[in-house]
NUTIDREN-757100 format. One record per residue (C-alpha): x negated, y negated, z. Coordinates in Angstrom, 2 decimals, m for minus. Last residue first. Layout:
[[X Y Z]];
...
***
This chain:
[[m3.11 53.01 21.52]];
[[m0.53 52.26 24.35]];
[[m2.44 49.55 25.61]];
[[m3.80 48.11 22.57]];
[[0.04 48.12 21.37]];
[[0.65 46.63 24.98]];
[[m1.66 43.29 24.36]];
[[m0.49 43.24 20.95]];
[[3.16 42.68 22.13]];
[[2.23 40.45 25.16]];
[[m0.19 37.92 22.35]];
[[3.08 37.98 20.21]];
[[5.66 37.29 22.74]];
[[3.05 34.61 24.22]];
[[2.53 33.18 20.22]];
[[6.89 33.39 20.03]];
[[7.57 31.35 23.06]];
[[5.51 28.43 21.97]];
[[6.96 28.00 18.96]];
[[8.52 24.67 19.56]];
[[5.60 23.94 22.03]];
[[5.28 22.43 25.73]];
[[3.19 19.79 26.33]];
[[0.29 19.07 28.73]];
[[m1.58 21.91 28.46]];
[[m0.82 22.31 24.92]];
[[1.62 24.37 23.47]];
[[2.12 26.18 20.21]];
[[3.86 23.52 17.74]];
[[3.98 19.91 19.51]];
[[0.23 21.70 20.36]];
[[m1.11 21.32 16.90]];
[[m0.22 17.52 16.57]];
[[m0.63 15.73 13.09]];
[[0.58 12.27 12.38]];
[[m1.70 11.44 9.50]];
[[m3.33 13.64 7.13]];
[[m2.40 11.04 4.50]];
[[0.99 10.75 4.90]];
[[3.02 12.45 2.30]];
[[0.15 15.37 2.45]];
[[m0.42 17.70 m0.83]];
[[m3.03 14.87 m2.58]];
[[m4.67 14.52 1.32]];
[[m6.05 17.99 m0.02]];
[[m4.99 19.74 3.99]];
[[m5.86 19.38 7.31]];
[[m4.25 21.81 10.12]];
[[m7.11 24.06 11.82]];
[[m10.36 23.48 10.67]];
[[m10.25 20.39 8.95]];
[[m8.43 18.94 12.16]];
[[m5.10 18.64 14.30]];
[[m5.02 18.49 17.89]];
[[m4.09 14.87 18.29]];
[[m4.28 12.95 14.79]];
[[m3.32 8.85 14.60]];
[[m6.69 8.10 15.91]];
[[m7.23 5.65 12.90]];
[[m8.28 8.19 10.89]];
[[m8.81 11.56 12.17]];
[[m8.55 11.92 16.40]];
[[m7.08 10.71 19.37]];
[[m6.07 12.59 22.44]];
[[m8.24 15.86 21.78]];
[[m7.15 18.57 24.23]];
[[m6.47 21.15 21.01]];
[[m9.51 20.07 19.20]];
[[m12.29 20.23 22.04]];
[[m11.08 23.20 23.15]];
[[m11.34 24.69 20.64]];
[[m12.88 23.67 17.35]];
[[m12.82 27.37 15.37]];
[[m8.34 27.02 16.48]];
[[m6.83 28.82 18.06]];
[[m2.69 29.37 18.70]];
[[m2.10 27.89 14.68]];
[[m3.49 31.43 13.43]];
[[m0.56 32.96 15.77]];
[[1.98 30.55 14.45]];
[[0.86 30.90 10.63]];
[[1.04 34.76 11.15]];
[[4.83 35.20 12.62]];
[[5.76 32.37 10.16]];
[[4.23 34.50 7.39]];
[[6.09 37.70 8.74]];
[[9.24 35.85 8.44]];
[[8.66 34.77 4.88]];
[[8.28 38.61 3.90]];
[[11.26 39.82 4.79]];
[[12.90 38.68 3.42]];
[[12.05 36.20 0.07]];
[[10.02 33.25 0.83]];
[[6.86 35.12 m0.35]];
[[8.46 35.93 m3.96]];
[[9.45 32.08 m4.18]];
[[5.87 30.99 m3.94]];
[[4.37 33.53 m6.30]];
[[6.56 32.79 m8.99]];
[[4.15 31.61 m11.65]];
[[5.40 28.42 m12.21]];
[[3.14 25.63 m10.92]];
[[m0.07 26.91 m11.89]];
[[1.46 26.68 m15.72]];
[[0.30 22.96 m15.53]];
[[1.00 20.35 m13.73]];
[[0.44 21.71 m9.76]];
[[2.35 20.66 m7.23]];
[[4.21 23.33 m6.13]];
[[6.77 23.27 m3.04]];
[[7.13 23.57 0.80]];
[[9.91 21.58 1.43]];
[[10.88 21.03 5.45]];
[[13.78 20.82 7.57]];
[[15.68 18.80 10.23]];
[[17.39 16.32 8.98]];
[[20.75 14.12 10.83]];
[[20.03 11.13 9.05]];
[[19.37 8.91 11.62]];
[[17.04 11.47 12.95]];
[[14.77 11.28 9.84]];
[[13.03 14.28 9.92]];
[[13.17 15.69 6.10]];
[[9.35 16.10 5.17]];
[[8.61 16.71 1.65]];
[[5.22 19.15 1.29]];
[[2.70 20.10 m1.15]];
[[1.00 23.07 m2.83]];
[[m1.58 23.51 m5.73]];
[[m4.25 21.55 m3.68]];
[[m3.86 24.38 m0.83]];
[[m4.48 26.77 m3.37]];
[[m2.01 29.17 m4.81]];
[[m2.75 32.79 m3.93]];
[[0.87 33.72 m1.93]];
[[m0.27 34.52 1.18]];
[[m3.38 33.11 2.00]];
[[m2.26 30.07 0.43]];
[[0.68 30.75 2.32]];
[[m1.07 30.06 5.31]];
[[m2.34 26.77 4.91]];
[[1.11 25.10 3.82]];
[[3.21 26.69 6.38]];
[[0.38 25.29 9.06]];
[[0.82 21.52 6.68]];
[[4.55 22.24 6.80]];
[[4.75 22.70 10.80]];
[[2.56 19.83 11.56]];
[[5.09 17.62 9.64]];
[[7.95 19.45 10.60]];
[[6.77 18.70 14.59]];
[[5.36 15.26 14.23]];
[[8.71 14.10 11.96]];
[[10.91 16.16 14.89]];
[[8.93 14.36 17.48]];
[[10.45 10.82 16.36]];
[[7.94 8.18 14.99]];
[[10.40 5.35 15.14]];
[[11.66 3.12 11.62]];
[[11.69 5.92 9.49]];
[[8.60 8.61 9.24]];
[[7.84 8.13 5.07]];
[[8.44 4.43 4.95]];
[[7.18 3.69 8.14]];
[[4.00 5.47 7.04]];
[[3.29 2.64 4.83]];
[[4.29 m0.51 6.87]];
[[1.86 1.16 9.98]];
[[m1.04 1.99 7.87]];
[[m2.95 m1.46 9.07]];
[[m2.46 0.96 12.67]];
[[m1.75 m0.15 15.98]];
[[1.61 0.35 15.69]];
[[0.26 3.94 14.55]];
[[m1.60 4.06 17.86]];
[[1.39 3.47 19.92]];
[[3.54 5.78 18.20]];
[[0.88 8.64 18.61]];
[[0.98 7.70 22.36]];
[[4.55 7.90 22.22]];
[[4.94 11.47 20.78]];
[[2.82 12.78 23.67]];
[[5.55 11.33 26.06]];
[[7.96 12.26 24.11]];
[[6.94 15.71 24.19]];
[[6.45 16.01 28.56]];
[[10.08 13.98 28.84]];
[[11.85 17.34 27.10]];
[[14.79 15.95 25.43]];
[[13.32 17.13 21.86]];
[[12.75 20.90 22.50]];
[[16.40 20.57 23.71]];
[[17.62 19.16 20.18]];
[[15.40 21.32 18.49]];
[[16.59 24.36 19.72]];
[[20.23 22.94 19.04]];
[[19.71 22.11 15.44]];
[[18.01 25.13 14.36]];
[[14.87 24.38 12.01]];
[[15.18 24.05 8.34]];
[[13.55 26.20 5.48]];
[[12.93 24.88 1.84]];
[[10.77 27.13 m0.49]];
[[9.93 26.15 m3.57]];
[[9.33 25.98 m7.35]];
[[7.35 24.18 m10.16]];
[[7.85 21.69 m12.81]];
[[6.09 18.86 m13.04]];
[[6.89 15.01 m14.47]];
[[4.93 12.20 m15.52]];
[[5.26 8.42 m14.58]];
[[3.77 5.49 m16.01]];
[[6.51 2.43 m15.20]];
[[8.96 0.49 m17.10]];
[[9.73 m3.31 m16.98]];
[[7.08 m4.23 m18.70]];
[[5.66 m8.56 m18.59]];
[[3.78 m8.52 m15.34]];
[[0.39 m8.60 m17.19]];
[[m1.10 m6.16 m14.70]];
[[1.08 m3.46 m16.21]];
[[0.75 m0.58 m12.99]];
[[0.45 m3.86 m10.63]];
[[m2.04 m4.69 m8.57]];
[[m0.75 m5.13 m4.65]];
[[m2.85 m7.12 m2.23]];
[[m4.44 m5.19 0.26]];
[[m2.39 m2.88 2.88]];
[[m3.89 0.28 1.36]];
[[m7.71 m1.37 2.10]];
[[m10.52 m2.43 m0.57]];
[[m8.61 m2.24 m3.35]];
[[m4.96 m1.92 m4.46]];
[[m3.01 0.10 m6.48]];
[[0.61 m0.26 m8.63]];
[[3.69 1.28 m9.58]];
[[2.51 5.09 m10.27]];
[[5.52 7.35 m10.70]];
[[5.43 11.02 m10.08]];
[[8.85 12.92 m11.33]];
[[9.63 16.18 m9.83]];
[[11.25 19.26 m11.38]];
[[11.97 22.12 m9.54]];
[[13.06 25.71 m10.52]];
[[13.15 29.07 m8.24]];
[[14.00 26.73 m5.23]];
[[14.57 29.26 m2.46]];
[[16.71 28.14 0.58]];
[[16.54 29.21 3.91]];
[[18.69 27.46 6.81]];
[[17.97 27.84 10.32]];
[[14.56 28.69 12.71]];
[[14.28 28.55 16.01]];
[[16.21 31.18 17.44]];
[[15.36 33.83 14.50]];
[[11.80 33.44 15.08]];
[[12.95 33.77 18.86]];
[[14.61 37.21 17.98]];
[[11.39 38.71 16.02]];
[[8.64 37.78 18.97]];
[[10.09 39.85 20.90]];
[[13.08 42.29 19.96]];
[[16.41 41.71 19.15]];
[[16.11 41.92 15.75]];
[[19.51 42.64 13.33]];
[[19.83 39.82 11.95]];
[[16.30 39.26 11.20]];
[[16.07 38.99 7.02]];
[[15.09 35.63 7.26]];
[[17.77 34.56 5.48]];
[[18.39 33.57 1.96]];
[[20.23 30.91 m0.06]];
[[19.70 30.06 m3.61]];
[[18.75 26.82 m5.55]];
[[17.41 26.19 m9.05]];
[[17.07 22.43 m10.20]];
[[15.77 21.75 m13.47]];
[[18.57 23.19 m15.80]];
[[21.10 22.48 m13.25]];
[[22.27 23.96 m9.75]];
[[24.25 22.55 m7.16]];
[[23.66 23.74 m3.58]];
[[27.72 25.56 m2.19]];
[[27.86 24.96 1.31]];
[[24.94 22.05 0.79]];
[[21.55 21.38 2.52]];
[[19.28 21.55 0.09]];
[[21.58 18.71 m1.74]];
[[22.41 16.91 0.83]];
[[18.53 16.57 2.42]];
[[17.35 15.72 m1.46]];
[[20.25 12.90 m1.47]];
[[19.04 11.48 2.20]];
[[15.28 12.12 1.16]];
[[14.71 9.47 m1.51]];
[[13.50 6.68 0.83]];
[[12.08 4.15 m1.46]];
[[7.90 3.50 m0.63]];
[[7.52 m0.22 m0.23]];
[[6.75 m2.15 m3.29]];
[[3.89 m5.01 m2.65]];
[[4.00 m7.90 m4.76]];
[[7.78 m7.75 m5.54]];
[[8.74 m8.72 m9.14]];
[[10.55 m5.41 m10.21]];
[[12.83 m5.54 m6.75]];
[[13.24 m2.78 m5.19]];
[[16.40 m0.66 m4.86]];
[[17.32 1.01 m1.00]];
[[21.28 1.22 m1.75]];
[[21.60 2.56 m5.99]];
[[21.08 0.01 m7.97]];
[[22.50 m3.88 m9.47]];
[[21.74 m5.43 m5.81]];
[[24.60 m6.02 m4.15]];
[[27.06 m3.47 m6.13]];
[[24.38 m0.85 m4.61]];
[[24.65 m2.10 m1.01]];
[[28.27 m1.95 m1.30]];
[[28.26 1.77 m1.89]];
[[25.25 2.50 m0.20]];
[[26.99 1.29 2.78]];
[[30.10 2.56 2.64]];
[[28.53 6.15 1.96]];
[[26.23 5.92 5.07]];
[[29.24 5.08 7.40]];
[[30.93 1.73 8.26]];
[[31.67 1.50 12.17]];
[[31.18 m2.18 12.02]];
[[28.58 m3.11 15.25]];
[[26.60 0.02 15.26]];
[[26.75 0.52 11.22]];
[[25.25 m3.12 11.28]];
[[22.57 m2.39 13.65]];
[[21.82 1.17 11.96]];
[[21.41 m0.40 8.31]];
[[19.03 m3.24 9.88]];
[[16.82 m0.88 10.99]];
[[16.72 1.29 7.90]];
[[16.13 m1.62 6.11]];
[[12.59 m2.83 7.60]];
[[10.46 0.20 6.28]];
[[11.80 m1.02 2.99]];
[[13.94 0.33 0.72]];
[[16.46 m2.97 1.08]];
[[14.65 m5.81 2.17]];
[[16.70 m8.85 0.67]];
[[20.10 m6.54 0.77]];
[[19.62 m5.64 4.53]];
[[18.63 m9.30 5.49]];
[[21.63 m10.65 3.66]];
[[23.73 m8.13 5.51]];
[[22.29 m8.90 8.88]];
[[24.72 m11.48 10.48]];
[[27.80 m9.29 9.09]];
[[30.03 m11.59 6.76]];
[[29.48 m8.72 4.58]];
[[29.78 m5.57 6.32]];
[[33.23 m7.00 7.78]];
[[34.52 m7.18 4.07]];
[[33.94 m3.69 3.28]];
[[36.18 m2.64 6.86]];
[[38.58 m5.10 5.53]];
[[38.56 m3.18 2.19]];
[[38.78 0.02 3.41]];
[[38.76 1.75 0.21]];
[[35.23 2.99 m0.75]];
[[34.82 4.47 m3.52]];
[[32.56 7.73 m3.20]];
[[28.40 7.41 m5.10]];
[[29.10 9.97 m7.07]];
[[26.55 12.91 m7.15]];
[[23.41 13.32 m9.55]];
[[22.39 16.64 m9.38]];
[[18.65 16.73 m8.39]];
[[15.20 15.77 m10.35]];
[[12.59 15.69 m7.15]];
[[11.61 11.96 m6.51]];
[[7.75 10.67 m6.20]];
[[6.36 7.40 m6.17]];
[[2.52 6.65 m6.55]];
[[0.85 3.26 m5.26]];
[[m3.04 4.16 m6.02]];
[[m6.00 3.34 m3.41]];
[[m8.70 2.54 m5.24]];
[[m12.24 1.43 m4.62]];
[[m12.28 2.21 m1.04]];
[[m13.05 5.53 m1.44]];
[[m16.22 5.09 m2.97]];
[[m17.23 6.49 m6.54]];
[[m18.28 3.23 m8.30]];
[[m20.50 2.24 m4.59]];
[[m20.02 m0.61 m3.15]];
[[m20.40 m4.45 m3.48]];
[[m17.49 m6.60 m1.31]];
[[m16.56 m10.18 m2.81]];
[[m15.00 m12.11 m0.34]];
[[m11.39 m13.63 m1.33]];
[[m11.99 m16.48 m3.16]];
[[m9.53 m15.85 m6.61]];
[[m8.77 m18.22 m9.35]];
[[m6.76 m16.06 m12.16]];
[[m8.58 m14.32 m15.04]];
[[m6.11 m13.62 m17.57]];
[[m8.40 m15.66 m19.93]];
[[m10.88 m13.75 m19.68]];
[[m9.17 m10.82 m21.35]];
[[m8.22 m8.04 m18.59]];
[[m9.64 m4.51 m19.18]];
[[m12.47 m4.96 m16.53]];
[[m9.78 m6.41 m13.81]];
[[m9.77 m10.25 m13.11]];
[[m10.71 m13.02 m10.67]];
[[m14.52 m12.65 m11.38]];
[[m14.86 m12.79 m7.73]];
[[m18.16 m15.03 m7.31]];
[[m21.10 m13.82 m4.88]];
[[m21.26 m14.32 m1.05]];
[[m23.34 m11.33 m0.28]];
[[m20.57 m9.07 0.71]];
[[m21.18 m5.17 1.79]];
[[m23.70 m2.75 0.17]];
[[m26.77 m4.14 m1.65]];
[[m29.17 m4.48 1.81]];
[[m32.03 m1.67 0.43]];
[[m31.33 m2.60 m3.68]];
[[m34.62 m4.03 m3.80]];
[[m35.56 m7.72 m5.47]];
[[m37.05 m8.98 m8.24]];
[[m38.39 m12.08 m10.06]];
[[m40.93 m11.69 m12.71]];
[[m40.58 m14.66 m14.63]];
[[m42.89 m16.18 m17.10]];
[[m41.74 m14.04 m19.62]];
[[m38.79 m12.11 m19.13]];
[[m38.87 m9.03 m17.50]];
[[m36.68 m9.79 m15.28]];
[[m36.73 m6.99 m11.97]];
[[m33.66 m4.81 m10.75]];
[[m34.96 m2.42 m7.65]];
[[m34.72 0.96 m6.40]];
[[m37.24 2.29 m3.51]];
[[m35.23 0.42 m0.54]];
[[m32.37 2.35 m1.82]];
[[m33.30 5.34 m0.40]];
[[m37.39 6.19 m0.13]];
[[m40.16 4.03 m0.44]];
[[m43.96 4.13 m2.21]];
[[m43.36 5.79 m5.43]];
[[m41.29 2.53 m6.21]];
[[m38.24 3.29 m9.11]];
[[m36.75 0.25 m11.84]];
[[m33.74 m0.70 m13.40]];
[[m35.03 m3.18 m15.88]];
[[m33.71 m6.75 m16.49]];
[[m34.10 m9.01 m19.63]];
[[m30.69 m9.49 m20.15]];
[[m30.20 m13.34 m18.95]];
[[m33.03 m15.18 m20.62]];
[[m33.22 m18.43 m19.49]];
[[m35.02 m17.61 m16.64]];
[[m36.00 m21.87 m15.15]];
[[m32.90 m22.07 m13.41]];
[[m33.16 m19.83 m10.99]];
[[m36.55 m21.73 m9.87]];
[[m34.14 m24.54 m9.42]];
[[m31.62 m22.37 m7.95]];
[[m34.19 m21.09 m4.89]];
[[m35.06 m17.59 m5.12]];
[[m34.48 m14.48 m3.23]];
[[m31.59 m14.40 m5.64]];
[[m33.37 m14.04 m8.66]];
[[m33.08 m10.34 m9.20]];
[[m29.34 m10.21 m7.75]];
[[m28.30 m13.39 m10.46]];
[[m29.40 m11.66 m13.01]];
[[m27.76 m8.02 m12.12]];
[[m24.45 m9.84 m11.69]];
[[m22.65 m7.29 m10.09]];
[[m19.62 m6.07 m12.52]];
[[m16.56 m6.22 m12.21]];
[[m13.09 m5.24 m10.04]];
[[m10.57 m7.37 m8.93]];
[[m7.33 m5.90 m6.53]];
[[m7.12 m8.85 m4.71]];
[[m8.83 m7.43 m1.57]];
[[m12.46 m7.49 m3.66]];
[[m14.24 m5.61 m5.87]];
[[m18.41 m5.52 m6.64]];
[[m19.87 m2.33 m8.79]];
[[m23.01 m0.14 m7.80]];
[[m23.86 2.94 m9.50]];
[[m25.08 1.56 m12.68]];
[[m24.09 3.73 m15.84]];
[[m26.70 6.21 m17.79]];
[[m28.02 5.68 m21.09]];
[[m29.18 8.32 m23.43]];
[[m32.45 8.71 m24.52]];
[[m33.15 7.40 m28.41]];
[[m36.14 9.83 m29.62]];
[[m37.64 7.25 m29.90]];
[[m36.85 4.80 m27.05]];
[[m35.92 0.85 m27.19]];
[[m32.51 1.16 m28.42]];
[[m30.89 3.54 m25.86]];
[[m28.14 5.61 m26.34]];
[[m24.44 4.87 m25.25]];
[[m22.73 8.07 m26.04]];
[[m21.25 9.81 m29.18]];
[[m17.43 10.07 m30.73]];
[[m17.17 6.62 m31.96]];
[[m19.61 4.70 m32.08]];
[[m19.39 1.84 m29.20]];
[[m21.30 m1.58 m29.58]];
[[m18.77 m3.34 m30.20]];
[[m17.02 m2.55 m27.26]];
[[m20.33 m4.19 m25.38]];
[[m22.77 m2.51 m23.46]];
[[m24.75 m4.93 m21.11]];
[[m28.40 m2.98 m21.06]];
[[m30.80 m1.82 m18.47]];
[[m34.25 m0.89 m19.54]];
[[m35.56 2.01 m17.54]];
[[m38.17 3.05 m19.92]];
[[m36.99 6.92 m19.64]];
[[m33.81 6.52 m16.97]];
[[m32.49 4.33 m19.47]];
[[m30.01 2.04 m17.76]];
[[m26.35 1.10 m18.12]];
[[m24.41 m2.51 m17.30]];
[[m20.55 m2.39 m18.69]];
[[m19.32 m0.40 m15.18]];
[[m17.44 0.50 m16.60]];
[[m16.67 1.88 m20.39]];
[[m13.12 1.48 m21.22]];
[[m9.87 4.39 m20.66]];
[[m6.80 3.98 m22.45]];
[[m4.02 6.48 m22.25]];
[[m3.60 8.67 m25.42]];
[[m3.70 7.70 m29.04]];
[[m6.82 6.32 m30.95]];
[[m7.02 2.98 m32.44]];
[[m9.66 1.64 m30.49]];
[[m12.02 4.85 m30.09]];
[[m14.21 4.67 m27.28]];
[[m12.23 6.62 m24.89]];
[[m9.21 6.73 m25.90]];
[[m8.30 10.38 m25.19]];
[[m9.55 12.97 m27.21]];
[[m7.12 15.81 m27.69]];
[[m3.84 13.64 m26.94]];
[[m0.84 14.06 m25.36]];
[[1.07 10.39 m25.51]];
[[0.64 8.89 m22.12]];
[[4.24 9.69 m20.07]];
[[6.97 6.66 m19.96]];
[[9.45 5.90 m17.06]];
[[12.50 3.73 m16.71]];
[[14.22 0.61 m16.07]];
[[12.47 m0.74 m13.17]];
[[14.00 m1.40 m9.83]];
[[12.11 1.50 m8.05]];
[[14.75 2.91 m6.00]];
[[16.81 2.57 m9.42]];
[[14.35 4.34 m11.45]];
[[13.74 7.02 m8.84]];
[[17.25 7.90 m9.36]];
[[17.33 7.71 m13.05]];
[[14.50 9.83 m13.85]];
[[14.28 10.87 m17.15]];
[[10.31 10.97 m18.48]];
[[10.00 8.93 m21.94]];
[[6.70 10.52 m23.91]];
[[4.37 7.56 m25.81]];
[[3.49 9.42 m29.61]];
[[2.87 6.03 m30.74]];
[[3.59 2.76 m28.26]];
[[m0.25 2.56 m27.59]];
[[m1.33 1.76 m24.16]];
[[m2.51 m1.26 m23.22]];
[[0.18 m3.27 m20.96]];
[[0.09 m0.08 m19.28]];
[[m2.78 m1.84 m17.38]];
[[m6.48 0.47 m18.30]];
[[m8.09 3.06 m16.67]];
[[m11.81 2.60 m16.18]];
[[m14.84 4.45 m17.05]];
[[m18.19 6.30 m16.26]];
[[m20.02 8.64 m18.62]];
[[m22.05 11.57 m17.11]];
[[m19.82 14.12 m18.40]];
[[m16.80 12.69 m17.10]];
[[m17.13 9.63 m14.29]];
[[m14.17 8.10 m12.75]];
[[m13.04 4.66 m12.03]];
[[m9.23 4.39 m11.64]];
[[m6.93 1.33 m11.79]];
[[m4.41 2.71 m13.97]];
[[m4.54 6.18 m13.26]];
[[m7.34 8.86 m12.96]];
[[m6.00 10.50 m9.76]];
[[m3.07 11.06 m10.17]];
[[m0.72 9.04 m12.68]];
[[m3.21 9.73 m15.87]];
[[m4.19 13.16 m14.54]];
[[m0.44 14.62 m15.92]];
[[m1.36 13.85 m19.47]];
[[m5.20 15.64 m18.98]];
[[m7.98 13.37 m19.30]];
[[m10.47 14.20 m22.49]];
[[m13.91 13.49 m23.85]];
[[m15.07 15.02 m26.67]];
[[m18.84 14.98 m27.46]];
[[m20.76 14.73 m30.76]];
[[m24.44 15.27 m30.59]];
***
């Protein structure tokens, strides 16, 4: 029976990119470098600014397609190859090496030993390692390895194996991989498969010729095709705004003391790194240049725009994009194009001066509705095993200078909290001393470099704050509005260097999801106030209380305080950091720190208290 097997355009950056094992109707395969797609019917996606961040020298979509190329060579549409190459018949439980050649088009591996031929299922184990190499196990060589390599050497024949089942265990301890050949019969149980067992790194990807394969002896770890640690994907993201002129800058002796600065080397050689932001603030300490200056001369350094990486590095740190996102959100008059829709609104509490409707109004500043967004989504790279391993990149040859990228439209809802509420909020000892225990723990963190990027060089309790704030905004208007949580994400702006205080709440979604207008409707007065009202009240208790809101050190790598699935977690696909840097209380209170909002859940709990009362 013929069967069509297809990977939507924007699914080829997230989460089937290049890199990617997946299974689709019982099938398992691989996304191949960039270095294989077909030039036909391949979609350019504009993004100049994220172009520059990125040092590349633009952005290409897959070519739409029907039926992507799954086992047809010449067919359009990202790339995708059979892995893992050994399959099994669960009916005489033969396995089988399937080769390209052995594809026909438009039908599934089948097996040539049974009649009626049964179809062939995939292996569930696969071996990678820290340099980004995935392959096969070596079946053989696992049935014969409880014996010694002169006995090893004896089985000639290499694809006699079967995938067999014992009636008399359970787990893996009942599967095994036996030779068949004759004169054999070696086998051995899959019970102690997971982890390293000292086998060869093939040195190379499944879509990579053999002779790409490089010399690698970094520890071979087996696991499962579908585990987490298989792929960990390097995507970029910048919203489509109104490009603004970078300003001249005049003062050439103030230019010229930026450059025989001690640092300025440094600054260019790391520039959007974690590092850079560091190095910006010493020299603007000791020169008195400002933000422009140094973007300006930053940008005639290094060909781009201040913050550009290099094509050739290993491991790309996450550009910071927010400073022109923050200025345009953030502007008297917000520039509008084709793809980028702005208009002001208020809460619509001017004229409250009751409990809890004045201290919403206290605490909260600037509303702006994005009827129209577009955001580009760039994949540069992935790595196995761990985020901080070694860097693969998008075209694995090296030789593009472009990037896979596609682009969604949706809309918004940007809100920013008031300057001088936050400012006192902030002094309090009792918050940064909460904040710093999350600091330590994220210096503790293999994370650290990443989340840098996305917090700035401290973890300030603004970024903890918004952060919280958007994944609580995040939760409740899927209440509100209908979207799911998967369908919504977030852009923090909580850089104190930079002056931000605000969040994006936004659609995500590639397809018609993304427009339907549902978001924009609930930002409009005065409805958005009433979902702040509600989102702070559901954010007061939590189904894991006590235990969650007096937790010191939770979620991965302890770098969560009163933040879990049942209260603040979202799809880690709408989070910038990975449900990282989470704290419940910096919002309502804790027992040991006070909370932005904390005013408004006790003017809320007194005002129901005396409806009950009066009713």
């Amino acid at each position: 029976m013929s069967r069509t097997l297809r990977v939507r355009q924007s699914q080829t950056v997230v989460p089937f990119g290049v890199g990617a094992v997946f299974d689709i109707q019982g099938e398992s395969f691989v996304a191949t470098g960039i270095g294989d797609w077909p030039t036909r019917g391949r979609q350019k996606v504009e993004s100049p600014r994220l172009a520059s961040r990125l040092g590349v020298t633009g952005f290409y979509a897959a070519p739409a397609t029907a039926n992507d190329r799954f086992d047809t060579p010449d067919a359009p549409g990202a790339p995708y190859i059979r892995f893992p190459s050994w399959l099994f018949c669960g009916a005489c439980r033969r396995m089988k090496r399937w080769r390209i050649a052995d594809e026909k088009h438009g039908q599934a591996p089948r097996c040539p030993s049974c009649s009626p031929a049964r179809t062939l299922a995939p292996m569930r184990f696969v071996q990678i390692c820290a340099g980004g190499h995935l392959s096969d196990i070596d079946w053989w060589f696992w049935a014969h390895s409880r014996r010694e390599a002169a006995e090893r050497r004896q089985c000639a024949e290499r694809d006699r194996l079967r995938f067999l089942v014992s009636e008399r265990a359970s787990g893996l301890e009942a599967l095994s991989v036996a030779c068949t050949a004759k004169g054999c019969g070696a086998a051995r149980d899959l019970l102690d498969i997971l982890g390293t067992h000292g086998m060869r790194c093939s040195g190379r990807n499944p879509w990579q010729r053999a002779s790409e394969a490089v010399e690698c002896v970094k520890p071979v770890q087996i696991v499962q095709r579908t585990a987490g640690n298989l792929y960990y994907p390097l995507v970029h993201s910048a919203l489509d705004i109104p490009e603004t002129d970078v300003p001249a800058h005049t003062d050439d002796a103030l230019a010229a003391r930026v450059r025989e600065h001690d640092l300025w080397v440094s600054l260019c050689r790391t520039a959007g790194t974690s590092r850079a932001e560091a190095l910006r603030m010493m020299i603007q300490e000791d020169t008195g240049a400002d933000d422009d200056l140094l973007d300006a001369l930053v940008a005639e350094e290094t060909g781009g725009v201040s913050g550009a990486v290099p094509a050739s590095s290993d491991a790309p740190a996450r550009p910071d994009l927010s400073r022109e996102e923050w200025a345009a959100f953030t502007a008297p008059a917000p520039p509008a194009t084709r793809d980028f829709a702005l208009r002001e609104t208020t809460l619509g509490l001017a004229g409250e001066s009751a409990e809890p409707w004045f201290g919403l109004r206290q605490r909260f500043g600037r509303i702006v509705l994005a009827d129209r967004l577009r955001e580009v989504r760039a994949l540069s790279g992935f790595t196995r095993v761990s985020p901080d391993a070694s860097v693969v990149p998008a075209d694995s040859a090296r030789r593009l200078k472009w990037l896979p990228a596609v682009e969604v439209f949706g809309e918004g809802v940007f809100l920013t909290l008031d300057r001088d509420e936050l400012a006192s909020w902030e002094g309090d000892a009792r918050v940064r001393r909460q904040v710093a225990g999350m600091q330590a723990d994220l210096d503790r963190s293999f994370q650290k470099d990443r989340l840098e990027a996305v917090t700035g060089p401290d973890l300030s309790p603004r970024f903890v704050l918004l952060h919280t704030l958007a994944h609580l905004l995040i939760r409740q208007l899927s209440f509100e509005s209908g979207y799911t949580t998967a369908s919504l994400r977030e852009r923090i702006y909580a850089r104190p260097e930079q002056d931000q205080y605000g969040i994006l709440v936004y659609t995500a979604a590639g397809d018609a999801e993304g427009t339907l207008g549902g978001l924009v409707r609930q930002g409009e007065p005065p409805r958005l106030a009433e979902t702040l009202l509600r989102m702070t009240e559901a954010a007061a208790w939590c189904s894991a209380d006590p235990l969650c809101a007096e937790h010191t050190g939770q979620g991965f790598g302890n770098l969560n305080r009163a933040a879990c699935h049942a209260c603040a977690l979202l799809p880690e696909t709408s989070c910038e950091t990975g449900n990282t840097l989470l704290d419940r209380a910096l919002v309502v209170g804790g027992e040991h720190v006070p909370g932005y909002l904390e005013s408004i859940v006790a003017a809320a709990r007194s005002a129901a208290a005396d409806a009950l009362e009066e009713a």
